[in-house]
N, C-alpha and C positions, 0 to 999 in steps of 0.2 A: 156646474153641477157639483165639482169637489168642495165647492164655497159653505153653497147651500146643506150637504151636509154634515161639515164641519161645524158650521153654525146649530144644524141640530142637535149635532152632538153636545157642544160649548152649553146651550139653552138646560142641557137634561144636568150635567155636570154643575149649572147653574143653582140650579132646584136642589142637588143635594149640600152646595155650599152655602146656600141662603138658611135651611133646615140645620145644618150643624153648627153654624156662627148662631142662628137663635136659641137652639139646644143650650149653649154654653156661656147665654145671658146677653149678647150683644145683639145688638140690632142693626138692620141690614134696610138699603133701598137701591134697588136694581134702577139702572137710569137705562132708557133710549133714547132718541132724539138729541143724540150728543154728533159734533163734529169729527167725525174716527180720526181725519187727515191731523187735524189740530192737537187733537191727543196722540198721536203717532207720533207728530212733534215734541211734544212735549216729553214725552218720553222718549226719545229718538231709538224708536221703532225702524226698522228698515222696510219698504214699501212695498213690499210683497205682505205683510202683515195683517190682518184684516180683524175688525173689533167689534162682534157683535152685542157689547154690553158692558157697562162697568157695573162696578157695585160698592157702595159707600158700607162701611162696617164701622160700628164703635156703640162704644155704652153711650147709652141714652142717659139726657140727664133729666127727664120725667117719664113716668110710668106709664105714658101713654095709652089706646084706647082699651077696653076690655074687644078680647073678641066673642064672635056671636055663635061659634061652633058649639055642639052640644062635646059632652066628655063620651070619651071611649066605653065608660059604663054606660050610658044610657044608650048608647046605640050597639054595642054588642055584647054579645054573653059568650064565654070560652068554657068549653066544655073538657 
């Protein structure tokens, strides 16, 4: 139960760290499906440690896709 939401919490902590590293020009890809034990290793983690995600960060070196959001202007008005 304390796992599950550590991990929720880690996921939300997540979302703001992905938002501020793009903020600030870098680009970001959240992986799952990775080996947690393997990287515990790798990093020699102690076993109590538990990995709900990594995150690859760094400047891109192409400009990659446009996204398809509209802007802030056309969908709200501030009075």
């Amino acid at each position: 139960m304390r796992q599950r939401f550590a991990h929720g919490i880690s996921y939300i902590a997540l979302a703001y760290l992905l938002l501020a590293a793009e903020s600030m020009g870098y680009r970001t890809s959240p992986m799952l499906g990775f080996d947690p034990e393997q990287f515990k290793a790798i990093l020699e983690l102690p076993p109590h440690v538990t990995l709900p995600a990594i995150v690859a960060i760094g400047r891109g070196d192409e400009p990659g896709f446009p996204h398809h959001r509209h802007s802030v202007d056309r969908i709200a008005r501030f009075i």
